[in-house]
C-alpha positions as CSV (number, residue, x, y, z in Angstrom):
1,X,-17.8,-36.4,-0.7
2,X,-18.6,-33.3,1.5
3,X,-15.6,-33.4,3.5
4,X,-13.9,-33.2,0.0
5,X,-15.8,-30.1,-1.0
6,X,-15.3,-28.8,2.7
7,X,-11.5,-29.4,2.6
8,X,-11.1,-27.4,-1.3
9,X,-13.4,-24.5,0.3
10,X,-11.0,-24.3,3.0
11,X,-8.2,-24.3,1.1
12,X,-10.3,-21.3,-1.0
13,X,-10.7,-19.0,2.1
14,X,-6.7,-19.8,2.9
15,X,-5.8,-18.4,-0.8
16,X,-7.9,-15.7,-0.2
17,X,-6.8,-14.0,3.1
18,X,-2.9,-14.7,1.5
19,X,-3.9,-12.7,-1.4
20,X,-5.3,-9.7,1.2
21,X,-2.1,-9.5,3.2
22,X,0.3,-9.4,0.3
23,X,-1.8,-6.4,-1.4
24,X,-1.6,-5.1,2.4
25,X,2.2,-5.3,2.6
26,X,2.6,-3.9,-0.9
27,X,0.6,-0.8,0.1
28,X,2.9,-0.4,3.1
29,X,5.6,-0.6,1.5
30,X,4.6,1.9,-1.2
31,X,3.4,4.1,2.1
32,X,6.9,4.0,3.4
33,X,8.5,5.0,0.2
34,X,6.4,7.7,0.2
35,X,6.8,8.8,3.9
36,X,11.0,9.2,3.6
37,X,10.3,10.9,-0.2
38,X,9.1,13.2,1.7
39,X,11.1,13.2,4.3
40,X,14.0,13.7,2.0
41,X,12.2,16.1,-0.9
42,X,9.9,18.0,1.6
43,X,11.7,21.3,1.9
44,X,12.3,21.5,-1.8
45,X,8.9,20.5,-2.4
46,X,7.6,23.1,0.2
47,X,10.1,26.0,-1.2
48,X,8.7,25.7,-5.2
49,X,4.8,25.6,-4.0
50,X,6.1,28.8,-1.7
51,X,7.2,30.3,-5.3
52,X,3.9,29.6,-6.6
53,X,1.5,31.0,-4.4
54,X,3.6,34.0,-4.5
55,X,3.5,34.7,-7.4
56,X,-0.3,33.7,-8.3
């Protein structure tokens, strides 16, 4: 019986560490989305803040 419960605690820490690296690879990928918006939006992002703080 406790090589049952050992083998469904196993399989337990297995689901677990999956779950981790798929929330991992999500937040990369949200990182990179981010990363080339800004890549591509950065000057016009930089020339409105530059319109704001001149005129506060």
């Amino acid at each position: 019986m406790s090589l049952f419960t050992a083998l469904i605690a196993s399989i337990r820490r297995d689901e677990e560490g999956q779950g981790l690296a798929e929330y991992a690879l999500i937040l990369a990928l949200i990182a990179i989305v981010a990363i080339i918006a800004l890549i591509f939006l950065g000057t016009q992002v930089s020339t409105i803040l530059s319109k704001v703080g001149a005129s506060v």
